[in-house]
Phi, psi and omega in degrees: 000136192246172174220131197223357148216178169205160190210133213223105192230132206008079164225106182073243179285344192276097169240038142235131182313179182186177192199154124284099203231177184064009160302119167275177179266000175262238184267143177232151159225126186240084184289110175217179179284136154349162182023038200262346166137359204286333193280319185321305214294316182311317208294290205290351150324298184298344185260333173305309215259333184235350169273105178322117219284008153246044160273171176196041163304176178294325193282315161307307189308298162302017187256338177308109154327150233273336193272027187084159187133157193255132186294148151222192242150131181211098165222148183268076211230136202284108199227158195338060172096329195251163198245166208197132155244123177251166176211175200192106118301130184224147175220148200310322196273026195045086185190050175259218199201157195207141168199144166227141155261129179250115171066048175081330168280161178243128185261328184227140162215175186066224160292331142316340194257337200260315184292343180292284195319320191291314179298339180255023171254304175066220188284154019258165205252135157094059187120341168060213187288351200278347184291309210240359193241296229252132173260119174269191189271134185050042142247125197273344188256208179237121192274136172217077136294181174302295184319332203245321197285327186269348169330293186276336150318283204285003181275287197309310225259341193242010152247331217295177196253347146293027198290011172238010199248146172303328182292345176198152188107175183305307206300321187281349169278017171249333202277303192295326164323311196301318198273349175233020157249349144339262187312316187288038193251324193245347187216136176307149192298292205300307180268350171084003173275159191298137166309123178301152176077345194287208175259294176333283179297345159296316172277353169273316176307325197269347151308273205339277257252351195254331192296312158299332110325308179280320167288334164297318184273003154274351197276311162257007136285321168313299185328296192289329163272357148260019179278281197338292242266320156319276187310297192329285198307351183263011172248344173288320188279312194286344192284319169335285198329303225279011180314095172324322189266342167249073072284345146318310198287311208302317199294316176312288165340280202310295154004293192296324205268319169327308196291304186312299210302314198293347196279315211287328168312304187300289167328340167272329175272053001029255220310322184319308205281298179316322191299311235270356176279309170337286198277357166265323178272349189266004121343281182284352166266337181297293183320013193234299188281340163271011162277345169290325186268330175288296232279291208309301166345288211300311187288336181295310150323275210293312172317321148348276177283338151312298156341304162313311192283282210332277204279359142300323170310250180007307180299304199331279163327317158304324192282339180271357169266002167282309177298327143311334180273344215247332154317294206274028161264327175270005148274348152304265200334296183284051130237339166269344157293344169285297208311301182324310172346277196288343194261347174299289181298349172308277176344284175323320174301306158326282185286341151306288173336328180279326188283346192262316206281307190285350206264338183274348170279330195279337184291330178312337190265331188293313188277334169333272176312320167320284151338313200294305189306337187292318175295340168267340164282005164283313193308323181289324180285339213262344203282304163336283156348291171312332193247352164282270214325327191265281190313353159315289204290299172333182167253169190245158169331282190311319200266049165217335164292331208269294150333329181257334175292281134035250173308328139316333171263320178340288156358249170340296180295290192295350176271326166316296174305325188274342172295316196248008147286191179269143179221163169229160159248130175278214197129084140309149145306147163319125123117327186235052172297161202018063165260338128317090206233128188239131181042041134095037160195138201293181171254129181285157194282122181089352196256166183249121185253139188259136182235067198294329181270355208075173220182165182226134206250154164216127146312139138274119178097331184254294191160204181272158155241129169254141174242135224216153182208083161344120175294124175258195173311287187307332154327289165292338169290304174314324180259006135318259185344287167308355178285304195294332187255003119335322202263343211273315177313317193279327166320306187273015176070037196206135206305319183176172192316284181348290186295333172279313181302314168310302188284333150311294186310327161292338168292316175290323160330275195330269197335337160275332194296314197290334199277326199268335177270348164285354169303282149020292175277353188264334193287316158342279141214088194323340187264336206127154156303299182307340164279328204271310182288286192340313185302295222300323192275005155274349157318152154264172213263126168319138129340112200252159161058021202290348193271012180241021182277150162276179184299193161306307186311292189296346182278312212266032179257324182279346175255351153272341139332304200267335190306309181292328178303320166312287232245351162276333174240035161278307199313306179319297164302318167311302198277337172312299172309328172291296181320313174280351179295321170274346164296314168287019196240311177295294183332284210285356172280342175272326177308296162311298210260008164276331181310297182311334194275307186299346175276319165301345146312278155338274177330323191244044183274311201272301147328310172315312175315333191231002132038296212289304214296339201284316191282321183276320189280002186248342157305318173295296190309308194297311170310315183294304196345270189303353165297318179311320198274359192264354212255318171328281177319319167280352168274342167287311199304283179347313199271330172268009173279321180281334160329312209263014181233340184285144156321173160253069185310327136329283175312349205256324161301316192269009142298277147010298207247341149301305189297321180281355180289299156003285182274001164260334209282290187338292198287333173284324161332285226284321151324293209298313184298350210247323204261321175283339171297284196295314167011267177323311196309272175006272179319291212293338192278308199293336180263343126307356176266335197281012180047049193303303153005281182297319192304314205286292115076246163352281159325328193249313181306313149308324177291272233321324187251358151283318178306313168310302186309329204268330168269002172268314199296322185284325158289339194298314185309298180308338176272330165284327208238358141291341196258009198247344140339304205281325155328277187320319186281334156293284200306302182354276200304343176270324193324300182331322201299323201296337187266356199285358178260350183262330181295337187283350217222250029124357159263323143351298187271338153316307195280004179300301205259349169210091162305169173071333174307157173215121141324105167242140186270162177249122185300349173255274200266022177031048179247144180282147200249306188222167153226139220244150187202107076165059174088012189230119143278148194204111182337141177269350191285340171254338171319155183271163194303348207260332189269341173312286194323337149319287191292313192311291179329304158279356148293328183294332185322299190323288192329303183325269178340305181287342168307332202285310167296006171247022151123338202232070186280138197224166170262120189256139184217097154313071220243082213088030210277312207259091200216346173234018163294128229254187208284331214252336165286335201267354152305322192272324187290310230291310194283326171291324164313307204308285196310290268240298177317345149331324185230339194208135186294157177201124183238144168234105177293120194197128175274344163319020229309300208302301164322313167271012191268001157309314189302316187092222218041186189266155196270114192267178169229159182243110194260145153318132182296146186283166147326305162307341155228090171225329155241168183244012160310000000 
């Protein structure tokens, strides 16, 4: 495929048709300026050849020029001998049109026109010649997307020299398509699990689902043959039960055991009788003998306490005549301790007065000094008040910073305005410096005066010049500014900076004056004025008569005199006070222990009183005594003769409560079995009507060729997917083989540009990986832009060449491609495009006009369309 004109109609800047005409079959070059239409013309080719007349993609969309309009794309192009016009329209409302023309007839439009275009691109497939020929502008590699990697696979797979042998070539990318679509039939790609829906996950759900089946009906066939297996042992155990001669025997047994417990009941109740007469004499000798031991106890008491009292009265009576002397002795001693008292507080009055008549002459002088001071801390709080009232008015530090930060940005905006405005400069002639005058001052010679408002020049001798200046940014930002700080000046009462600076500076003036007079007031009076009136008023007050007081010395000789007199008969009284405190302390414990001796009297009154009779009756007991205790004896000999003949009445109950346990627990079987039979009856009918049996069977039967089934399917997947191994492992080993054409084709054109150099290609996406130069490899990703740009352009050469040799010869269109080849490379490329264009078209699109003109070949143009092609109407 050859391309010999294009033609262009609204598309993009062409919203006049325009054309490329005169394309050869060799080198063609279309030297034009930036934005002159080139890459359009690349784009619209490209749209041509792969966008379909009812898109409207992003790519498509961008070729409508900015007034509207439906794009069209025309080329005129040379196929197997014959000549073609393809045309191309596209519309927003998808609704364009395709057509190919032969010789002026037209053979195809529509989708017929797009399958003729696609089918005339032929390889490489899946992208055609632009994955490997065609350069847009300022790309320097090689692409490597899917589209351009299955490009150069199917290029390669359709020269390579193994292209009929399985290890490489089409057949073998159909046999691994085939072997993996194979397999994506029974396993997901990305986990390798069997697929939902596939045959594989069908025979595996359906082993699962038959397998879980065979454990439920195996589970109630176990069920069912241990229900049988059940009932058989519950009709043997009932029949045990229900035996006439052993419920004969058990009922005898339990009879017989009955008979024992009651013999053994009675004969325990005897012994019972026997205890308890026992413990009734052995009572009555206890009550006895402690009636013996209370009565003798009691007369010994009362006798006791007669005694007792007679001699607690008599202490009694001493301790109240000791407490009577400890009275009138401790009522001397406190009258002569009043008297000390008083002469005592006498004193004390004294030598206060005295001490109050000296403290007052010194407070007079105290209040003196106080006073001065307080009238000078008022002049001083009144001086404080005056000078807050006066720093009130000024401005303060802060509010003057803000004022000058103000002014300062203000600054900053007219030197910025007077930087980017317009200014003039003056320059005189000899003889006639400053004749020239601006705002009414002359202009100096040589200096740049800025006129950010315009300005009006007065000429001497010519007239006025008005000079006019569009107001910018910077105008308006100064004169914001100068507003806000208007406004901020007028707020505060103040004329302009200047004057908020006079008025800071008087704030600060106060402000020194309040610092120095609360120094002032504090050294005054450090508590406050009101702590300063309180001392005063806490002075004390002159003394009246202070001149008929003794000195100090006597007053205070005379109050530690009486102090002593005081404290001998304090001592005196102490000790007075103690004495009568233990008398009255004796008294009430003698007091105390005649109450305890007379109650105890009281309590043994009645005895004493019957004293004979109590002494006769206690004689009478000791004479009873021993009858009590033979009648004791003989009721013990009674309780252990019967002791040695009684049963064993525990043992005669748990015979007893065994036998009869037998027999009930017998009679309970024998319900619950009878009840666990139909049960069982119940159950074993219902899992016979369900054929469990049969069912389970079934079932086993069905695992078994699901189980078969799952296992063919699972060698088939393992056989697929060693043959999809053994593939992989055959391409491996061919790859090296898949680069030898390009490489065979591509060391020529290498060594144009590096003798001696080596290519090394990457054997899965055949791109170059190094370059190897006197023994040195060298990454291609670090290599420079200018040397990417080589090799990719000769890789493509290569691609080009082998196409050409399998039949499916394309046009490399070139577009800006050659942009970081330094002058002496961009020679060797020059001569190599020349040799390669020899067999094959090649257009170079290049905005280099001076550089490339060097190149030859034929020279294209972007010409206005004849009339005759101007539409594809």
């Amino acid at each position: 495929m050859k391309l010999r004109k294009i033609r262009l109609n609204n598309v993009r800047r062409f919203t006049d048709p325009v054309e490329i005409s005169g394309i050869t079959s060799g080198l063609n070059v279309l030297a034009a300026p930036n934005e002159n239409g080139k890459s359009t013309i690349f784009d619209a080719l490209h749209a041509l050849f792969f966008k379909g007349h009812r898109s409207w993609d992003k790519e498509v969309s961008s070729l409508a020029p900015h007034a509207g309009g439906d794009p069209e794309v025309a080329l005129e192009m040379e196929l197997g001998g014959q000549v073609f016009q393809v045309e191309k329209r596209w519309a927003k409302n998808r609704k364009g049109e395709a057509r190919v023309f032969r010789d002026g007839s037209l053979v195809k439009q529509g989708d017929d026109a797009e399958d003729w275009l696609s089918a005339a691109l032929k390889s490489p497939k899946n992208g055609g010649p632009a994955g490997l020929l065609w350069v847009r502008q300022g790309i320097i590699g090689l692409e490597n997307d899917d589209a351009s990697l299955t490009a150069r696979r199917d290029l390669l797979s359709s020269v390579a020299g193994e292209v009929e042998a399985m290890t490489g070539g089409r057949r073998m990318e159909v046999a691994r398509r085939l072997c993996s679509e194979e397999l994506e039939r029974y396993l997901t790609t990305k986990s390798g699990k069997s697929r939902r829906g596939g045959p594989l996950n069908e025979a595996e759900e359906l082993v699962a689902a038959l397998e879980t089946k065979h454990e439920e009906l195996s589970a109630k066939a176990s069920r069912l043959r241990e229900e049988i297996d059940r009932r058989h042992a519950v009709r043997r155990e009932l029949a045990a039960i229900e035996d006439p001669e052993s419920d004969r025997d058990r009922k005898e047994r339990r009879q017989n055991a009955e008979a024992a417990f009651s013999e053994a009941q009675r004969h325990a109740e005897t012994l019972e009788k026997a205890i308890e007469s026992e413990k009734s004499r052995f009572h009555e000798v206890g009550r006895a003998q402690d009636k013996l031991k209370v009565q003798g106890e009691a007369i010994a008491e009362a006798k006791q306490a007669r005694d007792l009292f007679a001699d607690q009265a008599g202490t009694l009576e001493e301790c109240k005549r000791a407490r009577r002397n400890a009275e009138t002795e401790h009522a001397d001693v406190a009258q002569r301790f009043e008297g000390t008292e008083k002469a005592l507080a006498s004193t004390s009055d004294t030598l206060r007065r005295v001490l109050q008549a000296r403290s007052a002459a010194s407070a007079a002088e105290r209040r003196a000094e106080l006073t001065q001071r307080l009238a000078r801390a008022e002049d001083l709080r009144q001086k404080v008040e005056n000078a807050k009232a006066a720093a009130e008015i000024e401005i303060d530090v802060k509010t003057l910073q803000g004022l000058e930060e103000f002014g300062a940005q203000i600054q900053a905006l007219k030197h910025l305005r007077e930087s980017e405005a317009a200014s003039v400069t003056m320059h005189y002639d000899g003889g006639i410096s400053g004749s020239v005058v601006i705002d009414g001052s002359a202009l100096a010679d040589g200096v740049r005066f800025p006129v950010p408002g315009g300005a009006a020049i007065d000429i001497a001798g010519v007239g006025r010049l008005v000079v006019e200046t569009p107001t910018g940014s910077r105008e308006q930002d100064l004169e914001k500014a100068e507003a806000a700080l208007a406004d901020r000046l007028q707020s505060l009462g103040l004329l302009d900076i200047a004057a908020a600076r006079e008025s800071g500076r008087k704030r600060q003036d106060v402000e020194a004056q309040l610092r120095d007079a609360k120094a002032a007031l504090a050294a005054e009076a450090p508590d406050g004025i009101e702590a300063l009136r309180k001392r005063i008023a806490a002075l004390p007050e002159d003394v009246a008569n202070a001149g008929e007081l003794p000195d100090q010395a006597e007053a205070e000789q005379a109050e530690r005199d009486a102090k002593a007199a005081r404290d001998t008969v304090m001592l005196d009284l102490e000790k007075a006070r103690e004495r009568l405190s233990h008398a009255k302390s004796e008294e009430a414990r003698a007091a105390a222990a005649v109450e305890a001796a007379e109650a105890r009297v009281t309590r043994s009154r009645n005895i004493l009183e019957n004293l004979d009779e109590l002494e006769a009756g206690i004689e009478t007991l000791r004479q009873q005594l021993p009858a009590l205790e033979a009648a004791l004896a003989e009721a013990g000999s009674k309780r252990k003769e019967i002791e040695k003949t009684a049963p064993d009445l525990d043992a005669a109950t748990a015979a007893f409560e065994r036998a009869r346990s037998v027999v009930e627990r017998a009679d309970r079987d024998r319900q619950e079995l009878r009840l666990e039979l139909q049960r069982l009856d119940t159950a074993i009918d219902l899992y016979s009507g369900e054929a469990v049996d049969e069912e389970l069977a079934d079932v086993s039967t069905r695992l078994e060729q699901a189980r078969q089934k799952l296992a063919e399917i699972e060698f088939e997947v393992a056989v697929l997917q060693r043959l999809d191994l053994a593939l992989e492992s055959a391409r491996a080993a061919a790859r090296d083989r898949y680069v030898e054409p390009v490489l065979a084709e591509l060391v020529p054109l290498i060594r144009l540009f590096w003798p001696e150099a080596e290519l090394h290609l990457d054997a899965d996406d055949v791109l170059p990986t190094a370059l190897v130069r006197a023994g040195t490899e060298e990454d291609f990703d670090v290599l420079s832009g200018g040397t990417k740009e080589q090799i990719a352009l000769l890789v493509r050469l290569a691609f080009a060449r082998i196409l050409a040799k399998a039949g499916d010869a394309a046009p490399i269109i070139l577009d800006d491609a050659i942009i970081y080849t330094d002058d002496d490379r961009i020679e060797r490329m020059f001569d190599t495009l020349t040799r390669e264009a020899r067999d094959q078209q090649i257009i170079v699109f290049t905005c280099r006009q001076r550089a490339f003109r060097d190149l030859g070949g034929r020279s294209l143009s972007i010409a206005p369309a004849s009339p005759a092609t101007a539409s594809i109407d």
